[in-house]
N, C-alpha and C positions, 0 to 999 in steps of 0.2 A: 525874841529870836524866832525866825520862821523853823519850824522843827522839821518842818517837811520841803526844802528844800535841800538839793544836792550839795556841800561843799566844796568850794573852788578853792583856788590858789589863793594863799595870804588870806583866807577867811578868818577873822578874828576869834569866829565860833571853834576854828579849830584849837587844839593843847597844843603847848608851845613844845612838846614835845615832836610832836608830828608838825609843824607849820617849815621848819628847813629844810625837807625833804620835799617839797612839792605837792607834784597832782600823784606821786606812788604812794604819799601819806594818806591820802585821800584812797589810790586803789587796797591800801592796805586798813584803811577805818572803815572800808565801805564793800570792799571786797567778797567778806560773809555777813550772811542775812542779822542785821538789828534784831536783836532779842530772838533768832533761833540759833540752838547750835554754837554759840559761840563760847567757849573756855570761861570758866565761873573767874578764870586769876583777869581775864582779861575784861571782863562786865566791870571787875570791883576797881580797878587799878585806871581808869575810862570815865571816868563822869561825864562827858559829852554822849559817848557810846549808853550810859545808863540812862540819861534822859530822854534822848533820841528811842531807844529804845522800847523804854513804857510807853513815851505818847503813840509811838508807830503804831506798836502792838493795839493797843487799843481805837487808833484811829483806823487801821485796815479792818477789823472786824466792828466798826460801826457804818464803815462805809458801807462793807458785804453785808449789813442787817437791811441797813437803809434801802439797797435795791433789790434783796432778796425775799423779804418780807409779803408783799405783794404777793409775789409767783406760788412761795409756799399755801398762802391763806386761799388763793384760785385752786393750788392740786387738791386741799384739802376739800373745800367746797363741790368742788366737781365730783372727787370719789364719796362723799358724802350722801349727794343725789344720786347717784351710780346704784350708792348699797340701799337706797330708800328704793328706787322702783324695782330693784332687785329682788328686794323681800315682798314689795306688793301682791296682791292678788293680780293674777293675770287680764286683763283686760277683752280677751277673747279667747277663742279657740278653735280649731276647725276641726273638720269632720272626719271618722274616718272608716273605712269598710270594715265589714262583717259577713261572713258567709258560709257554707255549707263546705264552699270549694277553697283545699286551702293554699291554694297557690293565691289566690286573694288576698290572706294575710300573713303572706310568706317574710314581706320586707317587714314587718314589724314586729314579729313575733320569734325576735331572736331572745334565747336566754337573758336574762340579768345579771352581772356576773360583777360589777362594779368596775372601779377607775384601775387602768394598768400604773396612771400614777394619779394620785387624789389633784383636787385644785388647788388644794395649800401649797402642794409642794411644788407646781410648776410656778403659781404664783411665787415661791422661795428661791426657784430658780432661775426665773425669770429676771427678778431684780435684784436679788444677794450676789449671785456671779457675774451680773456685769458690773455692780458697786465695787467688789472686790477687786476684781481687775483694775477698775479705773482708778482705786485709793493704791492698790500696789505700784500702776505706772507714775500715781504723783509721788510716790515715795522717790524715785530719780526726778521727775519733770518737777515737782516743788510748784506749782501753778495754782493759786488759790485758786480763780477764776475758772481755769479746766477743771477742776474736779468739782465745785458747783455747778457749772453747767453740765458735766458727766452724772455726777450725781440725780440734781433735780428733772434733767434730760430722760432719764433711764425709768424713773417714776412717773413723769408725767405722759411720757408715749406711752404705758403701761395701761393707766387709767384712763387716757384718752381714748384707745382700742378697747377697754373692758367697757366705757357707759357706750360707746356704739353697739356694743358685742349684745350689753344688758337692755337697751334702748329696741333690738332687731327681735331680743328675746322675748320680750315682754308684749310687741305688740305683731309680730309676726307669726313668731310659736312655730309651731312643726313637731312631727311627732319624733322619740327616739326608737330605733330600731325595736328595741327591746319593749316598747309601749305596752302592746299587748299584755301580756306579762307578767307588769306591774299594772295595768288597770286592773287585769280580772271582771272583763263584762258577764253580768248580771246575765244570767240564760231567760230567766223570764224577760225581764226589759227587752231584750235582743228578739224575742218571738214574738214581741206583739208589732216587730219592723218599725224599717226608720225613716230617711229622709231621702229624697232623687230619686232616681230609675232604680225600679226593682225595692226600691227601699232597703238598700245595702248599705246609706250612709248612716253612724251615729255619733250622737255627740259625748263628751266625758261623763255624762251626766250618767249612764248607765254602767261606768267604771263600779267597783264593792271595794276599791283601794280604801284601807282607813287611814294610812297615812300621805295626809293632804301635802306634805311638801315633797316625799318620793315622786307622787302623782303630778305636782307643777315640774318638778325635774322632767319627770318622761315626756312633757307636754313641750319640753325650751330647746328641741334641739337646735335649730337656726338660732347663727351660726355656732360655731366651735370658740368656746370661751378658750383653751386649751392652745389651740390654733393662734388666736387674737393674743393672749398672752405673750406667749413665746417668742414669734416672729417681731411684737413690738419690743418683748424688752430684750431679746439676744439679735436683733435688728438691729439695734439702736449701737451695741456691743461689736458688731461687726461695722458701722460703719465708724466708731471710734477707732477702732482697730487698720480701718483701713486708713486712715486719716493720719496714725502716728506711726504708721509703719510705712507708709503709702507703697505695698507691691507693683500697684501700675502707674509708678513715677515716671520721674526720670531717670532713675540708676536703676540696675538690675538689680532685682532680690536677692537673698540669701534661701538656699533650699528649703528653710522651717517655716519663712516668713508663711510663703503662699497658703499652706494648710492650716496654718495657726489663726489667719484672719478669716479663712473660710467657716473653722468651729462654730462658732454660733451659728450659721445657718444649717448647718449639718444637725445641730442639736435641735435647734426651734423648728427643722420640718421631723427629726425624729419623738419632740414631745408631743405634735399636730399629728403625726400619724398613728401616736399609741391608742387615741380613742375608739381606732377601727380593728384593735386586736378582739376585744372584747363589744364589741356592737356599740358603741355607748354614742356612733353619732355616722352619721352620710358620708360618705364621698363629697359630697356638694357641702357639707357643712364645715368641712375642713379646709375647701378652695377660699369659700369667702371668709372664714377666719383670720386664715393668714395674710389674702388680702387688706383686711383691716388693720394686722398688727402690721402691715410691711407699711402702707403709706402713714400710721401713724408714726411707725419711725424714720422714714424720709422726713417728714415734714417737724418733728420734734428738735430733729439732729441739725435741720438748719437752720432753725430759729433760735440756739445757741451756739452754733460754728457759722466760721463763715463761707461753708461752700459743702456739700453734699457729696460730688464726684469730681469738682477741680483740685487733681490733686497738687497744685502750686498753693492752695488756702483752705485746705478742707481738713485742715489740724488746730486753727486757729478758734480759740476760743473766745466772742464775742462778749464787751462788756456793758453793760448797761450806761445806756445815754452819749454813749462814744462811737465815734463813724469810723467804719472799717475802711482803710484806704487798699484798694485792691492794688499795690507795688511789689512790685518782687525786688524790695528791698533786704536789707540787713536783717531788718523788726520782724518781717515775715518769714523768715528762715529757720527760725525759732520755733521751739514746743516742740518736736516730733521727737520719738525715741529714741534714736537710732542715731551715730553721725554718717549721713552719706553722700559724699561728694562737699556740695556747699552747706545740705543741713547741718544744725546743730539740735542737739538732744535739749539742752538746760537752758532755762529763760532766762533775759539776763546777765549771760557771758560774757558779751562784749560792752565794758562800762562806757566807750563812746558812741556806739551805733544802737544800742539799746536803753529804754528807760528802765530805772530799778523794778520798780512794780511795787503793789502792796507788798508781796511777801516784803519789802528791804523798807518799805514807810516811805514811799515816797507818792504823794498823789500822781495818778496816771495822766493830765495834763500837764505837770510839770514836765514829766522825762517825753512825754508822744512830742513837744516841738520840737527838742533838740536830737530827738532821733532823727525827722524829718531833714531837718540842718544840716544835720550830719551824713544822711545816706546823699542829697541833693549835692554836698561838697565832694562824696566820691564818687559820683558819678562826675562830677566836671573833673576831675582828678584824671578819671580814667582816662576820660577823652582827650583831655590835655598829651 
């Protein structure tokens, strides 16, 4: 018996209990998700529903290992080398003034004061609040697929903006405001001069820092780790956001939508611009940050949806080895939060213009032809 196909009329597979009743026997066996949710008297009382059941469960999450595996072992790898040259010895350094007059060393020689929030914790919020978000919107949307691609989407623009962020750090360097500071140059080293006109330039080398990794810190302000964080992982959250709410649809919003999808960027440029209360980084160092984090999250967010800013498909989550057919059919109406107008919130709804999906055990070839069939018959319908 094929486990993973849909039951039709007079299917043998079905109980003779349900086969006189038709295709409602069928919307009523098929109606709630195989093995989620479903009433323990009605599992046991079901043998078809139990079999179908275990194999589903188990065949939807060997599918989601088989294509996910991959992706995870690349995020891994990538943040891996990210934290290796991160930690490395710096690769260079440049130079920087010392002088009598101290408006010379006026941009560098701001206090030390530390992080208005540490890197842990942007890191924490970076990725913990757009994950929670996205697992809260699948608790209504039920979308395997949307919440892996929100999930590993949310991670992977994250670390993609930290090794550029760590890649600019390591071999660009710049000094942090607060440099001075924490070097503490050496007054003898400093009188015997240094390097250019005037011999005002010097190098780290006459810093009296003992602790050598404060001193790589003060050396990595380009760009804003902080900045790059942020913008990529609450980027990424706004454009999820925009995508299942879509304010700049076709129907008009509701008064909360507009501000609610805005959040994350109000947040990621208020985490990017905490590093300038206390000196901890440039003006310039904060620009190209969130540069980094904003195209890593454009570019993340379409390489698992299917559309960035069209909002007729930019809620649509992309499945591995299957071609998006860009129709503004039934199938694409689906997954967004909200019902409005012709959208629907829940994947899935309609059992004949929709395929079940994994969540219900059914392989996604099976239901994508009969969907097509199906929208193609009502459109001549219409027409007719």
């Amino acid at each position: 018996m094929d486990y993973f196909r849909r039951p039709r009329r007079g299917d043998d597979t079905l109980p003779t209990n349900h086969q006189a009743s038709g295709i409602s026997s069928v919307r009523r066996l098929w109606g709630k998700r195989v093995g989620f949710g479903r009433r323990q008297a009605d599992r046991n009382s079901n043998p078809f529903v139990q079999q179908v059941g275990q194999r589903s469960i188990a065949s939807m999450f060997s599918y989601w290992f088989r294509h996910i595996w991959l992706d995870a072992v690349t995020i891994t790898v990538v943040g891996l080398v990210t934290l290796a040259i991160y930690l490395a010895p710096l690769r260079g350094s440049r130079r920087f003034p010392l002088s009598d007059d101290p408006m010379v060393n006026a941009h560098l020689s701001y206090p030390y004061r530390g992080w208005v929030i540490s890197t842990l914790g942007v890191a924490l919020i970076s990725i913990a609040m757009p994950i929670a978000i996205i697992l809260l919107f699948n608790v209504h949307l039920r979308s395997l697929w949307d919440f892996t691609n929100g999930f590993g989407g949310t991670i992977y623009a994250v670390i993609i903006a930290e090794a550029v962020h760590v890649l600019l750090k390591s071999f660009i360097t710049g000094f942090r405001p607060y440099f001075l500071t924490v070097c503490d140059p050496d007054p003898v080293e400093v009188a015997l001069g240094g390097e250019g006109y005037g011999g005002l330039y010097f190098s780290p080398d006459v810093c009296r820092q003992p602790d050598r990794m404060l001193l790589k810190q003060a050396m990595t302000s380009f760009p804003s780790g902080h900045a790059a964080a942020s913008f990529a992982g609450l980027g990424f959250l706004f454009l999820y956001l925009n995508g299942k709410l879509k304010p700049w649809g076709n129907y008009r919003p509701m008064s909360w939508e507009l501000p609610f999808v805005l959040a994350p960027l109000a947040g990621a440029l208020l985490l990017s611009c905490s590093v300038l209360v206390n000196a901890d980084h440039h003006a310039s160092d904060v620009v190209v940050g969130g540069a980094i984090g904003a195209v890593s999250a454009l570019a993340t967010y379409r390489a698992v949806f299917a559309s960035t800013w069209d909002w007729r498909f930019n809620h649509i989550a992309l499945r591995p080895r299957e071609i998006m057919a860009y129709e503004l059919g039934g199938e694409n109406a689906e997954g967004v939060m909200l019902h409005k107008g012709t959208w629907r919130a829940r994947v899935g709804r309609n059992f004949e213009t929709r395929e079940v999906g994994y969540w219900r055990g059914v392989a996604p070839e099976e239901g994508r032809g009969r969907t097509e069939m199906a929208d193609r018959a009502g459109m001549a319908s219409r027409e007719q």
